[in-house]
N, C-alpha and C positions, 0 to 999 in steps of 0.2 A: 687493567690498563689505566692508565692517569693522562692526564691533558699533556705534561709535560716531554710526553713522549708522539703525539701528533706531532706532524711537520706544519705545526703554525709559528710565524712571526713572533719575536719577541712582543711588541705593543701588543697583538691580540689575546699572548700569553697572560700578560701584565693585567688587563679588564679580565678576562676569566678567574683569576687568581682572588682580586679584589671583590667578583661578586658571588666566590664561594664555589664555583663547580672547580670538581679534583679529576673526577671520574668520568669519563664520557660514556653517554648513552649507548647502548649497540648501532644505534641509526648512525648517530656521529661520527664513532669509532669506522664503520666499514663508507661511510657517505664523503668525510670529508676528504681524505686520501684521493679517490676518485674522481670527485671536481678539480683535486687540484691540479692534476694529469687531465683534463680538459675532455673529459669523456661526458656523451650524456647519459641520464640516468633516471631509472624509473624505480620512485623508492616507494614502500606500501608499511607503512607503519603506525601502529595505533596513536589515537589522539593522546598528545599527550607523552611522549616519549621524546620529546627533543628536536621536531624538526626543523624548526625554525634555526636553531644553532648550527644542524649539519649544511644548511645553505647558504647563511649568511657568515657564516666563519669564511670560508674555501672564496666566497666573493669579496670580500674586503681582501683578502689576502691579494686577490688577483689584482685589484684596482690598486692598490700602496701607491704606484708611481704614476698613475693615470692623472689628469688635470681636469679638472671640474668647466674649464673652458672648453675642453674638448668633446662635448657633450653626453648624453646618456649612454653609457656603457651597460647597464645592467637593469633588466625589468621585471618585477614581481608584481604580478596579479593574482590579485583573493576575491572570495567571492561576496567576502563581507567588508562592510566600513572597521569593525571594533578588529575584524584581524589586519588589517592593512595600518591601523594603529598599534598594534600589538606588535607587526615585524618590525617598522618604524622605532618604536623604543628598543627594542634587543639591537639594529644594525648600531641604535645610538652608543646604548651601553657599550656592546660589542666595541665597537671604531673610537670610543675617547680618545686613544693617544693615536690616533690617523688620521690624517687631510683627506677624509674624503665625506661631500657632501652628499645627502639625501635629502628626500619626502615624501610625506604620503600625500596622495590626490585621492579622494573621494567624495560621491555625493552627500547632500542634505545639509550642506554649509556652501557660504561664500567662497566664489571660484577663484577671487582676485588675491589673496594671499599665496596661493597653491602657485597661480600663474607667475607671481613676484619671483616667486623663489627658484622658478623654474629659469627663469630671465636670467636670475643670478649666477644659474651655471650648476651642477651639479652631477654627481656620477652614476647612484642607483634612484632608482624609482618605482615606489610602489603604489600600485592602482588598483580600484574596482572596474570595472568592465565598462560602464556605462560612462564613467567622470572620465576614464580616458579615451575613449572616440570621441564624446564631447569636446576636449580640449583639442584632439589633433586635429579634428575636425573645423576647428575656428583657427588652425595655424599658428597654436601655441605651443606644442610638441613636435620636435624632432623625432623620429625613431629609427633612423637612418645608421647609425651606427653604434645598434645594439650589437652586444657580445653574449651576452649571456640571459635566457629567457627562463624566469621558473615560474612555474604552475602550481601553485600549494591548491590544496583542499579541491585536487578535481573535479570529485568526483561529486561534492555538494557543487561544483560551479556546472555541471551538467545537469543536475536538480531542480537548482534555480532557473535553467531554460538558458545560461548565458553560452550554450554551444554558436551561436552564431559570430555574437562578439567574440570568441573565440578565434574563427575564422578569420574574422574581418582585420585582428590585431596581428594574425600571423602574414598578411596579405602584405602588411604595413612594414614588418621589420624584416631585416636581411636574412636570406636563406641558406647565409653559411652564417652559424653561430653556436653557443652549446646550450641546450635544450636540459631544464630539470623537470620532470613530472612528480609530483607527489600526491600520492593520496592514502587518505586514512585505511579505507576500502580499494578491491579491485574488482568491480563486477566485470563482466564482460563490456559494455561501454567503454567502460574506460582504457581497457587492454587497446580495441580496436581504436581508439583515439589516437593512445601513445601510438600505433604502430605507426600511425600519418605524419605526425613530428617529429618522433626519436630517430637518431641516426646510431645504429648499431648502439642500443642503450646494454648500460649495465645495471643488471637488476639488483634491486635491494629488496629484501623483504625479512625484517627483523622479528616480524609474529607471523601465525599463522595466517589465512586472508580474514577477516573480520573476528578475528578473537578479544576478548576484551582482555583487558586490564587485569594483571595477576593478582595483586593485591588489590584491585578491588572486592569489597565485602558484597556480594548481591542479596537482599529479602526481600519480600512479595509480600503485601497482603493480598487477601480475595475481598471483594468491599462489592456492596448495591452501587450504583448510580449514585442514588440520591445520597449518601452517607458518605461520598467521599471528603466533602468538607468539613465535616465532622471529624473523620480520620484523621483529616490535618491536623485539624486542630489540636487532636489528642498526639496525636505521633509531634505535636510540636512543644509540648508540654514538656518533654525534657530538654534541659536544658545541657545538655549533652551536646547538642543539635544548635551549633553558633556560628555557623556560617554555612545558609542552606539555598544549595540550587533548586527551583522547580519547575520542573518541564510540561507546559501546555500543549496543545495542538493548535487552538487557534491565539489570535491577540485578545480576542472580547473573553477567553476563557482568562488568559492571565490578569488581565485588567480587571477580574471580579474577587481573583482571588489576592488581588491587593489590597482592595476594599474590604474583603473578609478577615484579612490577617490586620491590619488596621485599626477595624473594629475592635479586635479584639487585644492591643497594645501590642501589635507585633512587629516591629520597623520591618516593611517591604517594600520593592518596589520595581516593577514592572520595564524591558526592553523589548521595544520588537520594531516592526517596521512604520507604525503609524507615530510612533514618537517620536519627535526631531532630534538632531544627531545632537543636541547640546542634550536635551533631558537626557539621551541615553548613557552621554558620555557622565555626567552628574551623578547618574544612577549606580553605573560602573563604580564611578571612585568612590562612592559610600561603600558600596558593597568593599572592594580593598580595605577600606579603610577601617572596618566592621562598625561603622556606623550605621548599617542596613544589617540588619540578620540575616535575611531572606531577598534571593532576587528571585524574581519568577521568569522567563524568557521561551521564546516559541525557540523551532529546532534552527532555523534561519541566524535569528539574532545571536546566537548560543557560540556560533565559533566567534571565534578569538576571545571568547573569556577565559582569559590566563590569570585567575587567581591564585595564587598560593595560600594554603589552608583552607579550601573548602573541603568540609568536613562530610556533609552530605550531598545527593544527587537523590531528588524527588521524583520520580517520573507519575505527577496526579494523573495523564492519561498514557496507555502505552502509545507508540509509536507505531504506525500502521506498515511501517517498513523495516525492516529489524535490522538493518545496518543505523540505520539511526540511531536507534538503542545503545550503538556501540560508540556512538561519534556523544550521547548525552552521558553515560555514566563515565565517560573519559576526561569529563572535567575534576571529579577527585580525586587520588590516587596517581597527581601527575607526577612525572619523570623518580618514579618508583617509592612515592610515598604513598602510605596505606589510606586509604577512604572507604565508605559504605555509601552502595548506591540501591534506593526504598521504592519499587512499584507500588502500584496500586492498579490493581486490573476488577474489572466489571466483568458481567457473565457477558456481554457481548464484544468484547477481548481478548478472549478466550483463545483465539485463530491467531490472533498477534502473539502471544506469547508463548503458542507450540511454535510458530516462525522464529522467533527469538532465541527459544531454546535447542529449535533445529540448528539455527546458526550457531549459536559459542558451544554445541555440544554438548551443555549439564544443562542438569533440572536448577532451578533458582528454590532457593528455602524459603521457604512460607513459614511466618510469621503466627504460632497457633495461638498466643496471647492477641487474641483480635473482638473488639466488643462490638464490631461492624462487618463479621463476616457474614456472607450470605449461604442459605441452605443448610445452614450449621456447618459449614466445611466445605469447599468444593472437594476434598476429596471423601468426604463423606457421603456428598451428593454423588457422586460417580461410583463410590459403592455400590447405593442404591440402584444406580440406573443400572450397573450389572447383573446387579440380583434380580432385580425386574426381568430387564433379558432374557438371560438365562431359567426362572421362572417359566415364561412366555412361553420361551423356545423347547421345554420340557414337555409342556402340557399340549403345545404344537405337538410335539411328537406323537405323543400319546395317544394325542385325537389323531393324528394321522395313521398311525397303528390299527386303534379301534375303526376306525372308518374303510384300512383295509380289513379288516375281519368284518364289516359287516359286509361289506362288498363283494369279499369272498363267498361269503356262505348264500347273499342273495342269487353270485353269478351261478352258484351250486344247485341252488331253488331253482332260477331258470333253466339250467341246462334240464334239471332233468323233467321239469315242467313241456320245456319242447321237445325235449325225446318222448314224451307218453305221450303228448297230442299229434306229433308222426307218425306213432307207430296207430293211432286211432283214426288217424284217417287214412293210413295206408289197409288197414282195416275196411273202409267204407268203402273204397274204393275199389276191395275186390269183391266188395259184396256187390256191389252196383253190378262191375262186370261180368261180376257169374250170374246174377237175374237178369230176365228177359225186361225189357222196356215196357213200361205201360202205356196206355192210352190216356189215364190221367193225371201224366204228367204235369208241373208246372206252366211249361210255354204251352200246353196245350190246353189247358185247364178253361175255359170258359166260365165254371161257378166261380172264380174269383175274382178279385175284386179289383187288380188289375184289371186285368180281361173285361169283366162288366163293363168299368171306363171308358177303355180305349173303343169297344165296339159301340159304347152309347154314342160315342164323339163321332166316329166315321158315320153312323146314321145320322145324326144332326146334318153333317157340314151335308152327306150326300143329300138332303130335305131344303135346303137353302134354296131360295127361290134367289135368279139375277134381280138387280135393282136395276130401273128406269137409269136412263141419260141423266133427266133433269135430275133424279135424286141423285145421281153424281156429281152431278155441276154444283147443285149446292154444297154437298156435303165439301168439296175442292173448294170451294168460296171460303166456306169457313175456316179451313184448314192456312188458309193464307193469311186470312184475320186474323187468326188468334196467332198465327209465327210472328206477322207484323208486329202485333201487339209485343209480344215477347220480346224482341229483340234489343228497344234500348234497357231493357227490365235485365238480361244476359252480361250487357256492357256492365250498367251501371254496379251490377254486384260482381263483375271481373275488374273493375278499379276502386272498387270501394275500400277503405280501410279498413271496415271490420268484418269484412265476409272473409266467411274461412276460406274460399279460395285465392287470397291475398298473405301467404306465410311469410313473405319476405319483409311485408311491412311491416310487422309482429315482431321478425327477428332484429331489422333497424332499431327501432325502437328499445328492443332490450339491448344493445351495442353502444347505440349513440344516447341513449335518455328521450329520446323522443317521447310523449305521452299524450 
């Protein structure tokens, strides 16, 4: 199918023509039809396929005759500042031969040019979450007669924590209107979201749910910890590799590996939240312009970098969430040009990229030319640990085996160990019964030496002369002196810390550090 045959506007026709798309994307082809019929609509397509086009075509289209004095007809919120810039340029490209105004509002710049422009009347508006409750909140937005509300990237604006601002914006604009949801992914969050906004949506979903990029290339290496910068290094040696994305986890990670790439003559340069929106914007147009090689970027800062011709996707740490994975190697390879996207996973990574590869379904190619791999191989190393295993679980056997045969053959010893000492006291015991009783017997035995005892003892105690009063009263006297005596001697080693009858102050001690 070709552009020429969507039901868009001559003008719209005319800028697409002139900035080279023929073809429309699957998102486009099935998305823009359906805005234009005023439906709303829950579209789930990977990064990187088109979306911005399928919503911003069907919206200019609708506005053509609307007047810029009549205020804001149309609202898009992103959850980043570089995408809020990024729709901003396409509605511009998109709308050159149209009367219809725009802007972007976002944080970490001057509010008072955003607010000008807004004064001046305008049709669509795109915002970050936070810059526009701010501005309505001071009475310099209207939102009273929105028509049209789209949500790109929701499912990172649910990430980000902006589910409130969420809320709070849908609270503000009118509740008859037509609703776009998009996101790259569709977890369940997001499902349950759209169902609160969407009013009988019509689904889009042009890929599987979180599948990547066909023509992306995916390789892995296995690397230590300490040897990933090293790897960079070496994997950046080719010069194959001229226009490279690399994805960190934190900002203090990327910001080291600018200083590393630097060092070593590599133009780089770092995006994320602690940079003010002018560096980052600076940063951005190097990197276009490939006066940068290499941009490094946390997964936050990451959307809305719509380059053309990134060549590689770095991931130096995996992503702990493996839809992420799919929103970072989604920057090459965009709207069906081929890219290669380069892991680099640690042995405590491991977990991240069975998730990963639970998610898109294939195994990722590991890279065997590697002069930093660990264990000689991780699948070398998992060899091992099977054979190990297995080993183990052998020789377990084995001794399980042997230990039932000796057990058998001892329970064999005993039985019939107990059966001959049964039948040998069944034996005694008829002998007993057939002979007459003796006289001297044991209990009656007197030369022994039981016997002796117990009759010396009964003569002693019966020989025992009574003691006097008085020697009672003393012996009673003493007997209270020496209890007295004893008694704080009893306390003092029931609260003492190191009498053994104090265990619990022993076990304190090893809990808390006490010594």
């Amino acid at each position: 199918m070709q552009y020429k045959e969507l039901p868009l506007i001559a003008p719209l026709q005319k800028a697409i023509a002139e900035i080279g798309y023929t073809n429309p994307t699957p998102i486009q082809e099935t998305t823009i039809p359906i805005v234009l019929k005023g439906n709303d609509l829950l579209g789930c397509a990977q990064t990187g396929t088109g979306k911005t086009a399928a919503f911003t075509l069907p919206i200019l289209q609708k506005l053509e005759h609307s007047n810029p004095k009549d205020g804001i007809k149309a609202l898009i919120v992103t959850p980043t500042r570089e995408l809020a810039i990024q729709i901003d340029d396409c509605i511009k490209d998109y709308g050159k031969y149209m009367n219809v105004k725009h802007t972007a509002i976002l944080g970490g710049v001057n509010a008072n040019p955003q607010i000008a422009k807004i004064r001046d009347g305008l049709q669509i508006l795109v915002a970050t979450p936070g810059r526009l409750l701010d501005l309505h909140s001071q009475g310099h937005i209207n939102l009273n007669k929105i028509e049209v509300l789209v949500l790109d990237e929701a499912d990172r604006m649910l990430d980000m924590g902006f589910i409130a601002d969420i809320k709070q914006i849908l609270k503000i604009i009118p509740k008859k209107r037509q609703t776009l949801f998009f996101s790259a992914t569709m977890p369940d969050s997001i499902i349950e979201l759209s169902k609160k906004i969407l009013t009988k949506p019509k689904n889009v979903n042009v890929s599987p749910v979180s599948s990547t990029a066909d023509r992306v290339e995916q390789h892995l290496y296995y690397v230590e910890k300490s040897d990933k910068r090293d790897l960079l290094l070496h994997v950046l040696k080719n010069e194959e590799l001229d226009s490279v994305l690399i994805f960190t986890r934190t900002k203090y990670g990327a910001d080291r590996i600018v200083k590393l790439l630097n060092k070593a003559n590599i133009s780089a340069a770092a995006i994320h939240s602690n940079k003010s929106q002018n560096a980052r914007q600076k940063a951005l147009a190097g990197f276009k312009n490939h006066d940068i090689r290499v941009l490094i970027a946390t997964d936050i800062a990451a959307r809305g970098i719509d380059v053309d011709g990134i060549s590689h996707v770095i991931n130096f740490e995996l992503p702990n969430q493996a839809e992420t994975y799919v929103h970072r190697i989604g920057r090459t390879g965009r709207a069906g040009r081929e890219g290669i996207a380069i892991s680099f996973c640690e042995e405590s990574e491991i977990a991240y990229l069975k998730d990963i590869e639970k998610l898109i379904a294939k195994e990722i190619d590991v890279i065997e030319d590697n002069p930093y791999e660990f264990y000689d191989g991780y699948a070398i190393k998992i060899g091992k640990i099977k054979a190990r295993v297995e080993s183990k679980n052998a020789s377990k056997g084995n001794n399980s085996s042997n230990r039932a045969s000796r057990n058998g053959n001892k329970g064999n010893s005993r039985k019939s160990n107990m059966s001959s000492s049964r039948a040998s006291k069944s034996r005694a015991s008829k002998s007993r019964a057939s002979s007459p009783r003796r006289s001297g017997s044991r209990d009656l035995d007197f030369n022994s030496s039981d016997s002796r005892n117990s009759n010396s003892r009964r003569v002693k105690n019966n020989q025992r002369k009574p003691k006097s009063s008085a020697s009672r009263d003393s012996r009673d006297e003493r007997s209270n002196k020496s209890a007295q005596s004893e008694r704080p001697m009893r306390a003092s080693r029931l609260y003492s810390s190191s009498s053994p009858r104090s265990p619990r102050s022993s076990a304190g001690s090893r809990i808390f550090g006490n010594k």
